[in-house]
C-alpha positions as MATLAB code, in Angstrom:
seq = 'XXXXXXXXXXXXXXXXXXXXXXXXXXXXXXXXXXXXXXXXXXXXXXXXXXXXXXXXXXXXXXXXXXXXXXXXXXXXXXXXXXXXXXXXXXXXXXXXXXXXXXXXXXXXXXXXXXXXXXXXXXXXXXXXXXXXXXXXXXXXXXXXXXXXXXXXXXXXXXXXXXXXXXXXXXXXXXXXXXXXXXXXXXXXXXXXXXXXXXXXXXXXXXXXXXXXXXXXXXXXXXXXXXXXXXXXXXXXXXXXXXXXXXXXXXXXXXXXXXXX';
ca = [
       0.000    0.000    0.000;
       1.344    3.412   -1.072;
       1.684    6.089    0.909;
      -1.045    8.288   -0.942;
      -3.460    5.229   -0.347;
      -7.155    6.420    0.152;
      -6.444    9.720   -1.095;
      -8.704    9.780   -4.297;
     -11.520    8.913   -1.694;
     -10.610   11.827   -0.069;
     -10.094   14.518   -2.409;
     -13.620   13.060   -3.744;
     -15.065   13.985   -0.379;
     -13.515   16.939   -0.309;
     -14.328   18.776   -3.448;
     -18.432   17.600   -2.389;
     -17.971   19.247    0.857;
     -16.172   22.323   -0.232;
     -19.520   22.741   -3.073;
     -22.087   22.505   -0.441;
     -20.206   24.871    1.968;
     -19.514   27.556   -0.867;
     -23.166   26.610   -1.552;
     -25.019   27.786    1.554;
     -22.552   30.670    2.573;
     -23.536   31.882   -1.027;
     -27.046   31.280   -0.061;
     -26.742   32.849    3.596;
     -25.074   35.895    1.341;
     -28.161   36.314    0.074;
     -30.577   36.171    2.819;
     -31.867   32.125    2.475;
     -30.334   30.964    5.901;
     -30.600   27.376    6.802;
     -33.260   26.565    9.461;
     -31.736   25.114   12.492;
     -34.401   22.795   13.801;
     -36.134   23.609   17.008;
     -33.729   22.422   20.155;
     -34.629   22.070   23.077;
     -31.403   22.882   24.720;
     -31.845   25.902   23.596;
     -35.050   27.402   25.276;
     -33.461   26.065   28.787;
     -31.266   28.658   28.781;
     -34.035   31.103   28.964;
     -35.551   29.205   31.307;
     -32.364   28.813   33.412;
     -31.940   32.244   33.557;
     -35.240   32.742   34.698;
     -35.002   30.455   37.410;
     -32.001   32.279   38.692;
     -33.641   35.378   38.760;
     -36.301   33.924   40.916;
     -33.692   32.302   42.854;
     -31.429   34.992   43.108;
     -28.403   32.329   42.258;
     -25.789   32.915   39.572;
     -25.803   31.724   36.142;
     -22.487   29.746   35.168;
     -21.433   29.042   31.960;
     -18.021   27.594   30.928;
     -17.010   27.009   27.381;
     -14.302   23.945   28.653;
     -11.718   23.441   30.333;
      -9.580   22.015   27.140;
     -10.844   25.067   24.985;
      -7.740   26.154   23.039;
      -8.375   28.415   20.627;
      -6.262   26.596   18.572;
      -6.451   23.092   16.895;
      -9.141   20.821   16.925;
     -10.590   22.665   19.981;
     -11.037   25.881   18.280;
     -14.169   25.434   16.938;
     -15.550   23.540   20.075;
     -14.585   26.828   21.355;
     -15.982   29.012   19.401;
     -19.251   27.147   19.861;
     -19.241   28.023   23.177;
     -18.056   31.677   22.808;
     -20.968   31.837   21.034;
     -23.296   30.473   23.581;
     -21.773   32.394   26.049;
     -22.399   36.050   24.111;
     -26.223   34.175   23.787;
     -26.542   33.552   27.420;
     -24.963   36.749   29.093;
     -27.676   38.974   26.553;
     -30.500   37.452   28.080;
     -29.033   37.509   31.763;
     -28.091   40.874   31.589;
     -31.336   41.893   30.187;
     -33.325   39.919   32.957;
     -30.821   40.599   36.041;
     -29.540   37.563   36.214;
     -25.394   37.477   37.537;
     -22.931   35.898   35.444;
     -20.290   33.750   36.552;
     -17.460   33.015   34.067;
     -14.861   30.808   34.763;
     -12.027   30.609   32.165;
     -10.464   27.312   30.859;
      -7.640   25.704   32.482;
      -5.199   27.748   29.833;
      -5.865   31.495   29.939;
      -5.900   31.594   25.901;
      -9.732   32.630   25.867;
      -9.806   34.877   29.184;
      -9.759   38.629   26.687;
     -12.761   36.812   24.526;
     -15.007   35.702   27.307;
     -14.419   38.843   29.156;
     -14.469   41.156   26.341;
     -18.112   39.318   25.353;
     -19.019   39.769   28.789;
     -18.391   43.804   28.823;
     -19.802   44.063   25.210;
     -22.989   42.911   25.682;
     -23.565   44.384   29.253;
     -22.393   47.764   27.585;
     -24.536   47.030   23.926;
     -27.739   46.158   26.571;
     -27.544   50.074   28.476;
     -26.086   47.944   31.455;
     -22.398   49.042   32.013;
     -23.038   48.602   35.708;
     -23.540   45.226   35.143;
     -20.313   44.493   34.417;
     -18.151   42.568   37.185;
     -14.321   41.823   36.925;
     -14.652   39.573   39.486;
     -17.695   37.323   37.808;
     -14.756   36.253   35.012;
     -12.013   33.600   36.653;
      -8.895   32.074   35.952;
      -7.804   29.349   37.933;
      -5.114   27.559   35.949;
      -3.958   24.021   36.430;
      -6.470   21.100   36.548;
      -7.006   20.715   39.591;
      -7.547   24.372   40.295;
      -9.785   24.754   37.309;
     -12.070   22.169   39.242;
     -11.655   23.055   42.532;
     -12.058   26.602   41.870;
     -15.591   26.116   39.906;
     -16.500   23.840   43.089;
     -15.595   26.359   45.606;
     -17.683   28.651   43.613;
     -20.679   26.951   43.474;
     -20.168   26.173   47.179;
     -19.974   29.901   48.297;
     -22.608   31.773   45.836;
     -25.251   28.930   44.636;
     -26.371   28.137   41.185;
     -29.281   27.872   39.165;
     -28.521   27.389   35.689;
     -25.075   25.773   34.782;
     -23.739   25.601   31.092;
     -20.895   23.922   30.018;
     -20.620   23.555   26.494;
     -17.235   23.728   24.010;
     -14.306   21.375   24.676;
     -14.816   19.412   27.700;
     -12.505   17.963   29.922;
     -12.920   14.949   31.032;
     -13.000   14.774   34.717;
     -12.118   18.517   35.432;
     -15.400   19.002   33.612;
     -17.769   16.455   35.543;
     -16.471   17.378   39.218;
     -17.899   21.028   38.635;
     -21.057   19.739   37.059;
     -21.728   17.576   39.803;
     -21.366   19.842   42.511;
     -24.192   22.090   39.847;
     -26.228   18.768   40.455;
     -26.033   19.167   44.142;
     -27.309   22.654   43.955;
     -29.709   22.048   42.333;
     -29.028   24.011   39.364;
     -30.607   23.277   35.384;
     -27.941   21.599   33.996;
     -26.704   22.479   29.917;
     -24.068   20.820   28.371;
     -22.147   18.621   25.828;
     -18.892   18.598   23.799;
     -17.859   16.890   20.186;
     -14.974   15.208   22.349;
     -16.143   11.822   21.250;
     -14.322   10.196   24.763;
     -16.298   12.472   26.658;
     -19.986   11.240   26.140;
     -20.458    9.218   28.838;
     -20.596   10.748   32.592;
     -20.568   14.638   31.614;
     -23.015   14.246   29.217;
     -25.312   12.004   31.067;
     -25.192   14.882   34.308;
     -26.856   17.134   31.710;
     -30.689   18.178   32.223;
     -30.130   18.687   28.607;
     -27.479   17.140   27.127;
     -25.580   17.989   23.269;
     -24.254   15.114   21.881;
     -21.193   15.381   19.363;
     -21.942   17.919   16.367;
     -24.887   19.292   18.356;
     -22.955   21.623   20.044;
     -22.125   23.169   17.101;
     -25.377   23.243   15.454;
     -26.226   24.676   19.489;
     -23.342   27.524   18.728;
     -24.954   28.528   15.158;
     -28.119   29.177   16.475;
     -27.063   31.095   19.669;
     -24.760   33.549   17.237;
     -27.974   34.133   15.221;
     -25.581   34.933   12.355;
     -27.029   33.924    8.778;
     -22.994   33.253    7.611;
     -22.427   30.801   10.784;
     -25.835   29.281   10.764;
     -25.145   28.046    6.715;
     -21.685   25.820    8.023;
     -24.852   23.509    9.331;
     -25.647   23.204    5.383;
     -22.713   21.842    4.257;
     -21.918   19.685    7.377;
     -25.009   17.661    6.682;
     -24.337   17.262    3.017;
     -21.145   15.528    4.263;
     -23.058   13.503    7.118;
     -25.303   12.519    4.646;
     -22.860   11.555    2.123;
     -21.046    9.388    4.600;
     -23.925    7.567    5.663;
     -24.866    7.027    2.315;
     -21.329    5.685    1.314;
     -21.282    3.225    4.547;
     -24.512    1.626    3.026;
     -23.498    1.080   -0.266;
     -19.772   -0.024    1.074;
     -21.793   -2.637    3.119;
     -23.739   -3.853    0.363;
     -21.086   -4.037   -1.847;
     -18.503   -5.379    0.740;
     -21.590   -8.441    1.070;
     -21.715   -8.794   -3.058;
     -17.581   -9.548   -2.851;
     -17.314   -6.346   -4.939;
     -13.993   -4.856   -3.934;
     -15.315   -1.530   -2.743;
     -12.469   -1.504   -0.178;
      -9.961   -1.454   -2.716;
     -11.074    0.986   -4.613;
     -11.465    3.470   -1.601;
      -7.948    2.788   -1.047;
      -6.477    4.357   -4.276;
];
């Protein structure tokens, strides 16, 4: 096997995807946005943040605590920057207080803050800004602990975590959300990371939901037509594991020819 092997497959896939993505921006261009199907993970932040006004608890919403803004976690991130700019709008137009708390590596700590004294300054709310309501703890094991000791001291009622989770520096904080009894929001593509984090969630985003979750928070015609072209590729796939089935059951060499 050479060591270009698959790579017709590939640049097949490729040039489809790279169509339907020129496709819908083109179309977003000119005012025919996709439609984003109704979630429902994302009325419950509206209803989170209602609950904590009644409660008089803080919202929290972290976008990960593995979101580079770099890599294969920048768009996870992004995602959840733009949940985040979602969620502080309607807190800061309700009353609700934000708590922010930064992943582990301070690489997003100017975006989430600078989203956080944006919006409270585009709402006629400077004096809702807080300094203090954005965090940085660092390592691990301060990134948890930190969140915990939050949570601990000031309540919660709504609790988001959605972007590039972590593992178990991501479920320790969500838990102790559980234990206040606090609406729960949250999911990341990290495939590893389905399982306990997820599973904590009131309402739960499974893989490319959170980005599908991120499109429709940034209520942005341009981001919202990505979703487009990422189900013309789903959809492809699917399509091609069928017929490679089939095939593969006929003793057609389908394999082989994917391979060239």
């Amino acid at each position: 096997m050479s060591l270009v092997s698959g790579k017709a497959a590939e640049f097949f896939f490729f040039i489809i995807i790279a169509v339907a993505a020129i496709y819908y921006l083109w179309q977003a261009i000119k005012g025919k946005a996709v439609e984003i199907r109704d979630l429902p993970q994302f009325d419950a932040i509206s209803d989170g943040i209602d609950k904590a006004v009644e409660e008089g608890h803080p919202v929290y919403i972290t976008i990960g605590g593995y979101a580079y803004l770099s890599g294969l976690y920048a768009t996870m991130a992004i995602s959840g920057l733009n949940v985040l700019r979602y969620t502080t709008r309607l807190a800061v137009r309700r009353g609700a207080t934000m708590h922010i708390p930064v992943p582990r590596q301070p690489e997003a700590f100017a975006l989430m803050d600078g989203i956080y004294r944006e919006v409270c300054v585009s709402e006629g709310k400077p004096e809702s800004y807080n300094r203090d309501n954005v965090q940085f703890y660092g390592s691990n094991e301060a990134y948890y602990t930190g969140i915990a000791g939050w949570i601990a001291r000031d309540g919660c009622s709504l609790y988001i975590m959605i972007g590039a989770a972590g593992g178990g520096i991501d479920t320790i904080p969500l838990h102790w959300a559980y234990n206040a009894g606090a609406l729960r929001i949250g999911g990341t593509p990290r495939w590893p990371h389905q399982g306990t984090f997820t599973m904590l969630n009131d309402y739960p985003l499974w893989m490319d939901d959170v980005y599908a979750m991120g499109a429709k928070c940034s209520e942005d015609p341009v981001v919202i037509s990505t979703q487009g072209g990422a189900d013309v590729g789903k959809f492809l796939l699917v399509v091609m594991l069928v017929v490679t089935a089939i095939l593969a059951a006929l003793n057609v060499p389908i394999v082989s020819w994917l391979n060239m």
